[in-house]
C-alpha positions as CSV (number, residue, x, y, z in Angstrom):
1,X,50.0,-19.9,52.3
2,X,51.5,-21.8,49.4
3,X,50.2,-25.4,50.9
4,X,47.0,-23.9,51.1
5,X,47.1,-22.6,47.3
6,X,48.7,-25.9,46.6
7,X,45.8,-28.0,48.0
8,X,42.9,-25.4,46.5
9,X,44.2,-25.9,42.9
10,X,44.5,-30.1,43.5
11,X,41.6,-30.1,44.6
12,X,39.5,-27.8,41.8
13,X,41.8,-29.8,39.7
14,X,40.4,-33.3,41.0
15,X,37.2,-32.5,40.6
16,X,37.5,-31.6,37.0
17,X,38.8,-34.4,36.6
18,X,36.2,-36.8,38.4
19,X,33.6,-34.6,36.6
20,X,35.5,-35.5,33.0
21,X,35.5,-39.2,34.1
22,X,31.6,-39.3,34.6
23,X,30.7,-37.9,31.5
24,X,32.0,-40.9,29.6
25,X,28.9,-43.3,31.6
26,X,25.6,-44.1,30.0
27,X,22.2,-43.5,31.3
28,X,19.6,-45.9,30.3
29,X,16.5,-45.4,32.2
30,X,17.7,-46.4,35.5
31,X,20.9,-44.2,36.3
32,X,24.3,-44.8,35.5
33,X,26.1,-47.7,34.2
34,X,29.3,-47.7,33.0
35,X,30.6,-48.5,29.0
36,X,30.8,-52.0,28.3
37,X,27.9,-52.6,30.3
38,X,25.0,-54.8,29.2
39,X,21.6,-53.8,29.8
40,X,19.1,-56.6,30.6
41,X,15.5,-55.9,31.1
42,X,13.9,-58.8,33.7
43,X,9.9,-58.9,34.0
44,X,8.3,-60.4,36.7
45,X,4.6,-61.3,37.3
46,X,2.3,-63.7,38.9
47,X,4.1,-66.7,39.0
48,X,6.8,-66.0,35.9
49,X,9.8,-64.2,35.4
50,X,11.7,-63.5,32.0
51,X,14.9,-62.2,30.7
52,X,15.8,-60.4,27.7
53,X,18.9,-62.4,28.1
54,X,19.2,-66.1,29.1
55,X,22.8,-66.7,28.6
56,X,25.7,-64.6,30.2
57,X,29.1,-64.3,30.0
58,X,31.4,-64.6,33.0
59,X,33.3,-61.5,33.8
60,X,31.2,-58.7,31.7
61,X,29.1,-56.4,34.0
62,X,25.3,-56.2,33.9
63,X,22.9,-53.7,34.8
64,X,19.8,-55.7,35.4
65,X,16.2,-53.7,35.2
66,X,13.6,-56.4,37.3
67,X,9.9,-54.6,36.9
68,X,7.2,-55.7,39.1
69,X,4.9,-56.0,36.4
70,X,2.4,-58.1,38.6
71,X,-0.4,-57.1,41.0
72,X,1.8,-58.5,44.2
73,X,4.9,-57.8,45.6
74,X,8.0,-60.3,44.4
75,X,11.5,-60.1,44.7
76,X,14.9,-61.3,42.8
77,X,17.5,-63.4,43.1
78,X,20.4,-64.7,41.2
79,X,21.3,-68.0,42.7
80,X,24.2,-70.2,41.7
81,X,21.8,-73.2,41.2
82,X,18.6,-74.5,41.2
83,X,18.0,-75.0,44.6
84,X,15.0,-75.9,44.4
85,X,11.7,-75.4,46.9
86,X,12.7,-74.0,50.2
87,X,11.8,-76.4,52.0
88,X,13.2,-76.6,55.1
89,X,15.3,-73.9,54.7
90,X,15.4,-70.5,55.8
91,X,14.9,-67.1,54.2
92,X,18.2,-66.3,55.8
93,X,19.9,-69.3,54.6
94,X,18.7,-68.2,50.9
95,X,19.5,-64.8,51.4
96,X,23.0,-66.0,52.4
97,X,23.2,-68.5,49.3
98,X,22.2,-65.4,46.8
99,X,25.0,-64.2,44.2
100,X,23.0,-61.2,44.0
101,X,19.0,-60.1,45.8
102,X,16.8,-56.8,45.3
103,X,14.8,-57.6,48.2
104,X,11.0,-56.7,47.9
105,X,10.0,-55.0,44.5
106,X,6.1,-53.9,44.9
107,X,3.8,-53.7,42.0
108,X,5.3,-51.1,39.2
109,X,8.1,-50.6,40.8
110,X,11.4,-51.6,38.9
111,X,15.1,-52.0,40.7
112,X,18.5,-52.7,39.5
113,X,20.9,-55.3,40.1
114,X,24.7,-54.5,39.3
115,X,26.1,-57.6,38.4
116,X,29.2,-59.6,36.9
117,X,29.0,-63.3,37.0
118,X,32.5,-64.6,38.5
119,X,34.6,-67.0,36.6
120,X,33.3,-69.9,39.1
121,X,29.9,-69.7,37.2
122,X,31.3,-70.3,33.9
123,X,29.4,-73.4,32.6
124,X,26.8,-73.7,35.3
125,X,23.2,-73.3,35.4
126,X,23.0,-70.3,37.7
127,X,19.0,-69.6,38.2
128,X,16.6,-66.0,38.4
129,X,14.4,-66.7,41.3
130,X,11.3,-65.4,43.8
131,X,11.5,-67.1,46.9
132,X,8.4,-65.3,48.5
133,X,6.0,-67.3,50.0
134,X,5.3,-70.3,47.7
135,X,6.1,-68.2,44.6
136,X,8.9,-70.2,44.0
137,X,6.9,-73.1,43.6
138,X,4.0,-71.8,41.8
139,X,6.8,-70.9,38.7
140,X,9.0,-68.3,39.5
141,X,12.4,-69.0,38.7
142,X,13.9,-68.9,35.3
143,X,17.4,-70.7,34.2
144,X,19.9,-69.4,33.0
145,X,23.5,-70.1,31.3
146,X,26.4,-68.8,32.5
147,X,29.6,-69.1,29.8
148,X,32.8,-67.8,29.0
């Protein structure tokens, strides 16, 4: 009886707890991200992408809004460098290469990336990229600085 008490009042306890602990998060128009975060709004359209940020620092979390504001589906990728056209490559082998990916965002429709560049980027061109179907080539990739 008492381990059962014991367990109902850790438990009602912990929850108050987690519930105190959530409360200190922000909301900014696309859930929660946490205090210290930086917000970065990312546009992309037929064939360009921009940032409201183009240099980062290693090791500070981001919560990245990319909108699909374009009339055909894209997607988003944070590669380490500019690895230019596809090529012979493929889609897997990008996929595989990405820091971060959304996958496809349709037309409208906005997703977010959690991200934190790692201390290895520091000082590297790291690159914002749609490797659809020849979007790549046709402009859409954007450069960006990664520093301390």
């Amino acid at each position: 009886m008492k381990r059962l008490f014991f367990l109902s009042v850790s438990s009602v306890l912990l929850i108050l707890f987690l519930v105190g602990c959530g409360g200190s998060a922000t909301t900014s128009g696309g859930g929660m991200t946490m205090p210290g975060t930086q917000r970065v709004e990312i546009t992309e359209n037929e064939f360009t992408i921009t940032s409201s940020v183009s240099t980062f620092t290693a090791g500070v979390p981001y919560h990245l809004m990319v909108k699909n504001a374009g009339q055909t589906t894209h997607e988003f990728m944070i590669m380490p460098k500019d690895e230019g056209s596809m090529g012979h490559m493929s889609m897997d082998h990008m996929d595989g290469m990405a820091l971060a990916k959304t996958g496809d965002i349709n037309p409208g429709e906005t997703k977010t990336v959690e991200y934190t560049f790692p201390d290895s980027t520091k000082g590297t061109p790291s690159q914002f990229v749609c490797y659809l179907q020849g979007h790549y080539d046709a402009g859409m990739k954007l450069n960006v600085n990664v520093g301390q």
